[in-house]
VEXDREN-2710 file (C-alpha; in Angstrom, 1 decimal):
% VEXDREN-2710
k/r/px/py/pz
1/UNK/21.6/20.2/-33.9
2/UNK/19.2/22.7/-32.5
3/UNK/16.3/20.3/-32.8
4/UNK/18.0/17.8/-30.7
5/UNK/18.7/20.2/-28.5
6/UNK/15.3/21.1/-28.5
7/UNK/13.6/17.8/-28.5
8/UNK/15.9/16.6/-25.0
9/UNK/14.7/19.7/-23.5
10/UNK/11.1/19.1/-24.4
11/UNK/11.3/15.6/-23.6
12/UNK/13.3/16.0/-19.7
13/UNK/10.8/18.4/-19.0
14/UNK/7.6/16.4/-19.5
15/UNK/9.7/13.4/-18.1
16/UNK/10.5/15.1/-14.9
17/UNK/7.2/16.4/-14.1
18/UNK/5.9/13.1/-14.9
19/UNK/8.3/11.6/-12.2
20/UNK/7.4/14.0/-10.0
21/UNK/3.3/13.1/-9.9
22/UNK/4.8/9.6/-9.5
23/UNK/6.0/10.2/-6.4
24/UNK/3.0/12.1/-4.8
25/UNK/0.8/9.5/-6.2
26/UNK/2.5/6.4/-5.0
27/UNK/4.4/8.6/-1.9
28/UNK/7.8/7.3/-2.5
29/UNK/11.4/8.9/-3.0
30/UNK/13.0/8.7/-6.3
31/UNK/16.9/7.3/-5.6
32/UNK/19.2/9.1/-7.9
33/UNK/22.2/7.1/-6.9
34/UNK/20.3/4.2/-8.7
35/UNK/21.2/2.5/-11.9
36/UNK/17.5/1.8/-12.3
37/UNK/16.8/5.6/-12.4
38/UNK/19.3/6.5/-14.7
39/UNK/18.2/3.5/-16.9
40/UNK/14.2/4.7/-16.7
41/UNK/15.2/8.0/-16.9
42/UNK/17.5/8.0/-20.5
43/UNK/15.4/5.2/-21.9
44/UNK/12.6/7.4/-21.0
45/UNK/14.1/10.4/-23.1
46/UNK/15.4/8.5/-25.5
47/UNK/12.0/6.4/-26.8
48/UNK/10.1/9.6/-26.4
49/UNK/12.2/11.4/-29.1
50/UNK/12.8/8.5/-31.3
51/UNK/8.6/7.7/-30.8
52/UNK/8.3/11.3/-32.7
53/UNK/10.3/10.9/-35.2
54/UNK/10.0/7.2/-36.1
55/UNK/6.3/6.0/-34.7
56/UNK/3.1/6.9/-37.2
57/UNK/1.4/9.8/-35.8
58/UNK/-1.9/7.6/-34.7
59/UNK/0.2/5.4/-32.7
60/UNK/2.4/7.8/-30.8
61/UNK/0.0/8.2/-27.5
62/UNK/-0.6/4.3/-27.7
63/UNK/3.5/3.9/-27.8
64/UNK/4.1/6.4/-25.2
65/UNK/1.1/5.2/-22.9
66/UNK/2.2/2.1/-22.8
67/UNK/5.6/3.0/-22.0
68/UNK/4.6/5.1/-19.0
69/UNK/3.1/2.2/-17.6
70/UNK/6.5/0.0/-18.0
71/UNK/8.5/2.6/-16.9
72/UNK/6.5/3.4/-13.4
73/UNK/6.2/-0.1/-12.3
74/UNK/9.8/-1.0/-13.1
75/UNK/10.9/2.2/-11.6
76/UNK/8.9/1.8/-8.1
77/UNK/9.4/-1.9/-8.2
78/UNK/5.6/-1.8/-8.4
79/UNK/3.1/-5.0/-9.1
80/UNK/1.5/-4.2/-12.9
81/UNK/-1.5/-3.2/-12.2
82/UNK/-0.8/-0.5/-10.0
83/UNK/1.7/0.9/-12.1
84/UNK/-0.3/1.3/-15.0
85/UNK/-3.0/3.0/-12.9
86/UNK/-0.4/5.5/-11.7
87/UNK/1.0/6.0/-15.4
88/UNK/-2.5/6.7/-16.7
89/UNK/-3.2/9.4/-14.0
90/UNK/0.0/10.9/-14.8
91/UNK/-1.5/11.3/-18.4
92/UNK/-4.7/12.6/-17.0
93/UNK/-3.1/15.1/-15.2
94/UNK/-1.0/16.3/-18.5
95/UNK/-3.7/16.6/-20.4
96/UNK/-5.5/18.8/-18.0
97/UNK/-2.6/20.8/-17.6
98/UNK/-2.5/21.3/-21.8
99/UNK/-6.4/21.7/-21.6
100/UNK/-4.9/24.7/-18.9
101/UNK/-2.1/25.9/-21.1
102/UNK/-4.7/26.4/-23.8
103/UNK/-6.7/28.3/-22.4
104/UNK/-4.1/30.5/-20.9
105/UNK/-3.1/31.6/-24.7
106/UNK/-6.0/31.9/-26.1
107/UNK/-7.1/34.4/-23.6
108/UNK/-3.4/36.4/-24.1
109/UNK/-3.0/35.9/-27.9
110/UNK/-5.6/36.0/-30.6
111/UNK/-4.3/32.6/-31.6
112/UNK/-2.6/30.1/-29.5
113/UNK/-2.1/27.4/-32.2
114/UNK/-0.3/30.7/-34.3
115/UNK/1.7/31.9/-31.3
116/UNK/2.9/27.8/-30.8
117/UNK/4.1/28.0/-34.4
118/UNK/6.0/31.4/-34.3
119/UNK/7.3/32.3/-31.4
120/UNK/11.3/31.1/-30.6
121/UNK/11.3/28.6/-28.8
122/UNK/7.9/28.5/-27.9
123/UNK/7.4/24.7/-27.9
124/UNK/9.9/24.5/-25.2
125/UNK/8.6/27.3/-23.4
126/UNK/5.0/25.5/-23.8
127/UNK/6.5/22.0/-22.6
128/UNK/7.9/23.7/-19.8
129/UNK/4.9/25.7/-18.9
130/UNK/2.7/22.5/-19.0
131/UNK/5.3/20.1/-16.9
132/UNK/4.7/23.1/-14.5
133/UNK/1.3/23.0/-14.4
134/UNK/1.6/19.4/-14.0
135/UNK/3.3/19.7/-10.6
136/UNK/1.2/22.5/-9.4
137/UNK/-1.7/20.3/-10.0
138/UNK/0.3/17.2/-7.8
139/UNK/-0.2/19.4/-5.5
140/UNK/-4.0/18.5/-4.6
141/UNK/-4.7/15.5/-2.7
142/UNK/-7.3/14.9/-5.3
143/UNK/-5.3/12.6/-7.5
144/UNK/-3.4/10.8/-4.8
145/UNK/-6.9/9.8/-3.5
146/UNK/-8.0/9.4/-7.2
147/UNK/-5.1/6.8/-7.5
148/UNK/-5.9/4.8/-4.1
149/UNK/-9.7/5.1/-5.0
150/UNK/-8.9/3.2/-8.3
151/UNK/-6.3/0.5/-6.7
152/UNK/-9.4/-0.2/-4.1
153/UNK/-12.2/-1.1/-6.6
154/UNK/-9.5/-3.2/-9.2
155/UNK/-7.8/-4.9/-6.8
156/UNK/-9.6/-8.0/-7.0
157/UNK/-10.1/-7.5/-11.5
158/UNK/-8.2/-10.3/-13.0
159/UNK/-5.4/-8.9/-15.1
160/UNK/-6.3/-10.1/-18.4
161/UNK/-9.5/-8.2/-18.0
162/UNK/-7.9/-4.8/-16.4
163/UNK/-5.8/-4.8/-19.4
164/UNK/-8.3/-5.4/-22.1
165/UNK/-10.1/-2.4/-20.1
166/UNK/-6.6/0.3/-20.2
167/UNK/-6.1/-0.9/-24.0
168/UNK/-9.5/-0.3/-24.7
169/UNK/-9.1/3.4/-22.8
170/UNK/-6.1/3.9/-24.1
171/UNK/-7.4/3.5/-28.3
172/UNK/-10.4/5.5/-27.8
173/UNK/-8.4/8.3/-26.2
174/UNK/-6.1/8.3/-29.0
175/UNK/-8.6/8.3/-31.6
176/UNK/-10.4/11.2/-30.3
177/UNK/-7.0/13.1/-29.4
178/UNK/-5.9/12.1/-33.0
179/UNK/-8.8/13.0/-34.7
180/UNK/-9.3/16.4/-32.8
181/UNK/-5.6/17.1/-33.6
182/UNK/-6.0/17.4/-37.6
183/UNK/-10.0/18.1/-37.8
184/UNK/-10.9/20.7/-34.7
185/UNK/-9.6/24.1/-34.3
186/UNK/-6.9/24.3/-31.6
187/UNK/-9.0/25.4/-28.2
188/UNK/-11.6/23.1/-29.0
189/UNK/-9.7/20.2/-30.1
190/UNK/-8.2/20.0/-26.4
191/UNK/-11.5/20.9/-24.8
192/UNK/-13.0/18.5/-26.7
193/UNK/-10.2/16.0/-26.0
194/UNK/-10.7/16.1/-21.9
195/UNK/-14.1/16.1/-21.7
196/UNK/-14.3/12.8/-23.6
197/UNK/-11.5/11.5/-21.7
198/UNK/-13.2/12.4/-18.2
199/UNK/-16.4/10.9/-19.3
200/UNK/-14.8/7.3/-20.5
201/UNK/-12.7/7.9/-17.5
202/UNK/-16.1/8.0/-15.1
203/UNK/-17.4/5.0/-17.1
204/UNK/-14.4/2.5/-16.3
205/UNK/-14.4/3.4/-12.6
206/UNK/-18.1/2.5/-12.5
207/UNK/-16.9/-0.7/-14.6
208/UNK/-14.6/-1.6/-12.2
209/UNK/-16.1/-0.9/-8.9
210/UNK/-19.0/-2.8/-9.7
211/UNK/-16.9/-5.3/-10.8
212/UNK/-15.3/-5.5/-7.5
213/UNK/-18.3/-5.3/-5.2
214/UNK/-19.2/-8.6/-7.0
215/UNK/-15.8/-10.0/-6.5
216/UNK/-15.7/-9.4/-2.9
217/UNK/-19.6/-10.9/-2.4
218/UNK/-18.7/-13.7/-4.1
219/UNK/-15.0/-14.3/-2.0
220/UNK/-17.7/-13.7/1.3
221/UNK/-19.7/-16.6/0.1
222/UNK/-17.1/-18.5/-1.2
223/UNK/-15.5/-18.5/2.4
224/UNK/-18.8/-19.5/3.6
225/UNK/-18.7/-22.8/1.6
226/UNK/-15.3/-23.0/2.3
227/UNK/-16.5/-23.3/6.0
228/UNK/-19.2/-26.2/5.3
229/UNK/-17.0/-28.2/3.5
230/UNK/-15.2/-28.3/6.8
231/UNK/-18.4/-29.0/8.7
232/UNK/-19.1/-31.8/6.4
233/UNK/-15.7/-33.3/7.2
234/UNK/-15.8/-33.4/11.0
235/UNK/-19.6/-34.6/10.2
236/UNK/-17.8/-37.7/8.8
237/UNK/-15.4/-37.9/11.3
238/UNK/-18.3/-37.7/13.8
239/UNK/-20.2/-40.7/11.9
240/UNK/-16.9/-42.8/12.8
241/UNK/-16.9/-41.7/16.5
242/UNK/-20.8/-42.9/16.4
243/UNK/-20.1/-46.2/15.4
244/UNK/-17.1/-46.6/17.8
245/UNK/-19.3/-45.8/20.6
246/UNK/-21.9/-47.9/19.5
247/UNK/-19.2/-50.6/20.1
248/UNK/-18.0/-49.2/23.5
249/UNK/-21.9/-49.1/24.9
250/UNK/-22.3/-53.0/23.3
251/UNK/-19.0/-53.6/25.6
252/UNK/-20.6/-51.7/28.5
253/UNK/-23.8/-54.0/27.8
254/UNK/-21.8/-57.2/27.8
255/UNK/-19.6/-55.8/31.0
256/UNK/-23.0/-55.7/32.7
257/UNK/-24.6/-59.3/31.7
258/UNK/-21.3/-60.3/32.6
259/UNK/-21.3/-59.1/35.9
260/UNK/-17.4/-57.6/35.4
261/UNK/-16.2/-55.6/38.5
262/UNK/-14.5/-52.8/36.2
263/UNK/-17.3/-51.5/34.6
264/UNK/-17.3/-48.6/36.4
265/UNK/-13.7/-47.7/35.6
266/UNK/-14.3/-48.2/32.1
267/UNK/-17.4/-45.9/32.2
268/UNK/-15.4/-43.6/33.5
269/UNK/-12.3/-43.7/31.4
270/UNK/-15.0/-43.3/28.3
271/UNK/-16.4/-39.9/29.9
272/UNK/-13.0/-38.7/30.7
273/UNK/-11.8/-38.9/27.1
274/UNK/-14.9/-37.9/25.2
275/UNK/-17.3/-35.5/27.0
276/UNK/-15.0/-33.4/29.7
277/UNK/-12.7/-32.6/26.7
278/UNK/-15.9/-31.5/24.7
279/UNK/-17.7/-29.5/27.3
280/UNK/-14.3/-27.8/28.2
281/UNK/-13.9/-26.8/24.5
282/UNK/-17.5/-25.7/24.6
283/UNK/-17.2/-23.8/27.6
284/UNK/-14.1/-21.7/26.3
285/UNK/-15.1/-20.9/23.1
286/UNK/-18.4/-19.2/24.4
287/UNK/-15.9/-16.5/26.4
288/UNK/-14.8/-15.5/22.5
289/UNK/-16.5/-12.9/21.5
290/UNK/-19.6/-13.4/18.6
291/UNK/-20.2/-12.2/15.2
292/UNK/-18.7/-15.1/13.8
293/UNK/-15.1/-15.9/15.4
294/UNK/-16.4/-17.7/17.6
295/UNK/-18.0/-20.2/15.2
296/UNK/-14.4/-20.2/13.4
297/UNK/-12.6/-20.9/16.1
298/UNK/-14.5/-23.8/17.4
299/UNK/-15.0/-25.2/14.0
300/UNK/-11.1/-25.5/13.6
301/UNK/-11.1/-26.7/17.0
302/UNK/-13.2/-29.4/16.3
303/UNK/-10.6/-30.1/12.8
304/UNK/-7.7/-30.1/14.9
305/UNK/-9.2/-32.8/17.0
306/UNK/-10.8/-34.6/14.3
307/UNK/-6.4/-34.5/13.1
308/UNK/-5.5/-36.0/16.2
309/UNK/-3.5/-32.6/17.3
310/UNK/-2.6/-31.8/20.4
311/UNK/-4.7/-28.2/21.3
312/UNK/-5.0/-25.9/24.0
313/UNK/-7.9/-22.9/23.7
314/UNK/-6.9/-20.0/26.3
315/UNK/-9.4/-17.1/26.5
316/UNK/-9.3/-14.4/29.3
317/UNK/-12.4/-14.4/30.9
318/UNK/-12.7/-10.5/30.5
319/UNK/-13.4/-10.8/26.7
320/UNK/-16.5/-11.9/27.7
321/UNK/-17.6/-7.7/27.8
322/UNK/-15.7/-7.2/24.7
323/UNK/-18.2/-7.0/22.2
324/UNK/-16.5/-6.8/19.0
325/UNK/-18.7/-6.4/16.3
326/UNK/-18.9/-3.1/17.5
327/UNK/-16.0/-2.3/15.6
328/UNK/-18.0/-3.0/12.3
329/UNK/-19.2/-5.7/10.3
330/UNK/-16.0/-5.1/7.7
331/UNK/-13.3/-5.1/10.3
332/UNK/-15.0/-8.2/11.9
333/UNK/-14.5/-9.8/8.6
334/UNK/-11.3/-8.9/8.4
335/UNK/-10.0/-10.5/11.8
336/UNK/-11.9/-13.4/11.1
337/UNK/-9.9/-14.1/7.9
338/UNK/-7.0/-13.2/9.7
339/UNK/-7.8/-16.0/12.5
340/UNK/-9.5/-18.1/9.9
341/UNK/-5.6/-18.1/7.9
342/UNK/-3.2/-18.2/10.7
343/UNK/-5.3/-21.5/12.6
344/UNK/-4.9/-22.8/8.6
345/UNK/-1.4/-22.2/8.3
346/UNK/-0.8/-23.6/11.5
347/UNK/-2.9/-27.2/11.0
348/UNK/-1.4/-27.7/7.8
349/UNK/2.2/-26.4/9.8
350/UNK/1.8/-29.7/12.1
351/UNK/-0.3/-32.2/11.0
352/UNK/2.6/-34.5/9.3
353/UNK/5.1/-34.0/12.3
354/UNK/4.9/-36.8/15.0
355/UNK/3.8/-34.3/18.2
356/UNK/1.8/-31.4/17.0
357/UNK/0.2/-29.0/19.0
358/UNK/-1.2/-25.2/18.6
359/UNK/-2.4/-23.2/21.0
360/UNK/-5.0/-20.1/20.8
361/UNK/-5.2/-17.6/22.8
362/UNK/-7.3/-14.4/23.4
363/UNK/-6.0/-11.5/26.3
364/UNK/-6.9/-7.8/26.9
365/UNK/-4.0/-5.4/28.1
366/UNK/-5.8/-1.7/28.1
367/UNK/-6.9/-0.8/24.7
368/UNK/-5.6/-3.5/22.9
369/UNK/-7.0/-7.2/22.5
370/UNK/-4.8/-10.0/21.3
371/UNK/-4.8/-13.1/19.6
372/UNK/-1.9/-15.4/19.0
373/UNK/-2.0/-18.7/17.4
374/UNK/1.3/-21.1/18.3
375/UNK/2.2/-23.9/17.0
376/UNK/5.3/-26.5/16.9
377/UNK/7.5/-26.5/13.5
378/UNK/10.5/-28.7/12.2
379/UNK/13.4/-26.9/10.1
380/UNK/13.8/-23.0/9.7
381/UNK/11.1/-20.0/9.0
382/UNK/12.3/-17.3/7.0
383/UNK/10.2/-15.1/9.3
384/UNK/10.8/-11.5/7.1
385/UNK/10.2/-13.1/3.8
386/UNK/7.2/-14.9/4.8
387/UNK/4.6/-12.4/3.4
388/UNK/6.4/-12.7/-0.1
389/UNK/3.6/-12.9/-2.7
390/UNK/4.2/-16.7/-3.4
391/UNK/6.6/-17.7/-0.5
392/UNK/6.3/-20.6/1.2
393/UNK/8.3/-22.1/4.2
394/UNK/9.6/-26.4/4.5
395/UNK/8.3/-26.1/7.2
396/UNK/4.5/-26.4/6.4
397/UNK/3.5/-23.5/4.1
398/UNK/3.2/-21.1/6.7
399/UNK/3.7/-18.1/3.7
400/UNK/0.3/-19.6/2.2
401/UNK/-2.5/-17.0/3.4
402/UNK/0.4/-14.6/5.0
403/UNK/-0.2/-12.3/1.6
404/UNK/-3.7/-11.6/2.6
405/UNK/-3.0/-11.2/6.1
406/UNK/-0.7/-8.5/5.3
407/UNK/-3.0/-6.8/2.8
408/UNK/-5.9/-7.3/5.0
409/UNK/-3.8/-5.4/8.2
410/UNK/-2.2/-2.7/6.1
411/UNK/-5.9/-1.5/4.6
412/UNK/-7.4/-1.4/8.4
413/UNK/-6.1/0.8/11.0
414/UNK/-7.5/-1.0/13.8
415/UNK/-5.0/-4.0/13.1
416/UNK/-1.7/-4.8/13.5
417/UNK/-0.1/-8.3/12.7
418/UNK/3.0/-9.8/14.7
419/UNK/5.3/-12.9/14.1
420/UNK/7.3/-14.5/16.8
421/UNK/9.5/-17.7/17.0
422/UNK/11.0/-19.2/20.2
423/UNK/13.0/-22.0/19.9
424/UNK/10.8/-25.0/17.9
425/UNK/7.8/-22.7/18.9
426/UNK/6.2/-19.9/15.9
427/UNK/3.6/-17.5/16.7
428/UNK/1.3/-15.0/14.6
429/UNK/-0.2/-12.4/16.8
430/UNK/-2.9/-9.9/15.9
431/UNK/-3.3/-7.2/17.9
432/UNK/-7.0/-5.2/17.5
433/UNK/-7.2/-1.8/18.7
434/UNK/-10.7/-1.6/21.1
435/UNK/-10.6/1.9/22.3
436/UNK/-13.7/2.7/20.5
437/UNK/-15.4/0.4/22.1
438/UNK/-17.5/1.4/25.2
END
């Protein structure tokens, strides 16, 4: 009965520190008056003693790993991947702190592993001493910026491969552990143990922010074909307006050998149409500013008319001394996937309905520069579900792209994304912050 005893104590311990780094990692509030706390929290307890008594000695860290990593994202309501990252730091951190403990006793006993063994109670007194030094350790920012720094540079590593990497990590740790744990004297076993974690540690981060850099030069490119693909569509649609005005100037041509009075008010109806509205649109889209929304916006432009919608470009003429790709080439990048995904959203929003239109629009009130993107809908929006990973409105699709936007906002500073809807009318403002600008 005193084992059990023992064991919960031993177990809540190392559970409740464990919860604890959770929270400063992730910066969230645990809710005690959930049922999904209570559930992590005695089938947390409960697997960890049963894992002792019942799971093979080589497979216990795998077992418990693995349930760590279940346990945060169900608890936080966290996607997989980041949960797993925050489990595995929580590990790192415990094993510091027993690399810590360690080498507390040796220095105050002749023989920790002997004083473990002996002393009354001492294995709860240890569990309790290292959840401690677990929290005093949660304490520097270092592994809250640890965890961020690793949800960066995997963010865009397929799962499969993430997972074949953490089960790879996971095995080698627990051989080394295992095989220090019945081969190495007790100091140097968890000495040894750290160091070879750290360094595997080092070599996955490396793994996995190259990885990334690839990822995200390949995603630039890919947008870039993405863009003449587009080109090569109104290029088509172009080659139709070519040969219809091929036919107009042979009408023009007959008009004239025919000696028809209203030639001239066919010319004239011809250059209303087709050049004014072009030279307008021209004439607009120079006001945006460069470094490469400008290009976006009048290609989309041009695909909206090449659609047959309705469009109206507005763009305060005091952008004109907004230059910003001051604000850096990332952050640049950033609004123009934001742009590049709302004037998407809304083409695809409107180009089934019978009257479509959208309208764009650029202003500057103080420090802040706007751009809001309109357009006409049929049915209802779910406007706060919207950026739902996977949600999608009747309406259109105006969800698709609405992900990124938000991910895209929330990891720049200098951004800020706004959703309005008045009457038959939605709108998706971004708001850019210029005050470092000169």
């Amino acid at each position: 009965m005193l084992d059990v005893v023992e064991n919960i104590l031993m177990t809540l311990a190392v559970v409740v520190s464990t919860f604890y780094v959770w929270c400063k990692l992730l910066n969230k509030r645990l809710d005690f008056k959930s049922k999904r706390f209570w559930i992590i929290l005695l089938g947390l307890i409960s697997f960890i003693i049963l894992n002792y008594y019942m799971v093979n000695k080589f497979l216990r860290i795998i077992s418990v790993t693995i349930i760590f990593m279940i346990a945060c994202s169900y608890l936080f309501q966290l996607e997989f991947k980041k949960g797993i990252i925050a489990a595995l730091i929580s590990q790192l951190m415990t094993m510091i702190a027993e690399t810590i403990f360690a080498i507390i006793i040796s220095v105050m006993f002749e023989s920790g592993s002997d004083f473990i063994e002996t002393t009354q109670f001492s294995t709860i007194l240890a569990n309790v001493c290292i959840a401690t030094i677990v929290i005093l350790l949660a304490q520097f920012n270092v592994f809250a910026k640890l965890y961020s720094f690793c949800v960066r540079i995997t963010k865009n590593i397929r799962n499969i491969q993430f997972i074949v990497i953490i089960l790879t990590l996971v095995t080698l740790v627990n051989f080394f552990t295992a095989s220090a744990y019945y081969k190495l004297e007790f100091k140097t076993m968890l000495i040894f143990n750290i160091a070879t974690t750290l360094i595997y540690f080092m070599m996955i981060i490396m793994v996995w922010k190259n990885k990334n850099d690839y990822i995200e030069i390949f995603n630039k490119y890919n947008t870039t074909i993405t863009s003449l693909k587009e080109y090569e569509d109104i290029l088509n649609n172009y080659r139709v307006s070519n040969h219809e005005n091929k036919n107009q100037l042979l009408t023009i041509r007959n008009m004239v050998k025919s000696k028809e009075k209203n030639i001239i008010s066919y010319i004239d109806k011809i250059v209303e149409n087709e050049l004014q509205d072009n030279e307008n649109l021209m004439g607009q889209s120079m006001i945006i500013p460069e470094g490469g929304l400008r290009g976006l916006v009048y290609s989309k432009m041009l695909l909206m008319k090449s659609k047959n919608i309705d469009f109206d470009l507005s763009v305060d003429k005091s952008i004109r001394t907004v230059q910003l790709i001051e604000l850096g080439e990332q952050t640049m990048l950033d609004i123009c996937k934001i742009v590049g995904v709302f004037l998407d959203n809304a083409i695809e929003a409107v180009e089934n309905l019978d009257e479509k239109f959208i309208d764009f629009e650029m202003s500057v009130e103080g420090k802040k520069l706007s751009i809001f993107v309109t357009n006409n809908f049929e049915g209802t929006i779910d406007i706060e579900h919207m950026e739902d990973k996977g949600f999608s409105t009747k309406g259109g699709n105006h969800g698709y792209g609405l992900t990124l936007v938000k991910k895209l906002v929330s990891g720049n500073r200098l951004l800020k994304n706004e959703k309005h809807i008045s009457h038959d009318e939605f709108t998706q403002q971004l708001i850019i912050n210029i005050s470092k600008l000169k």
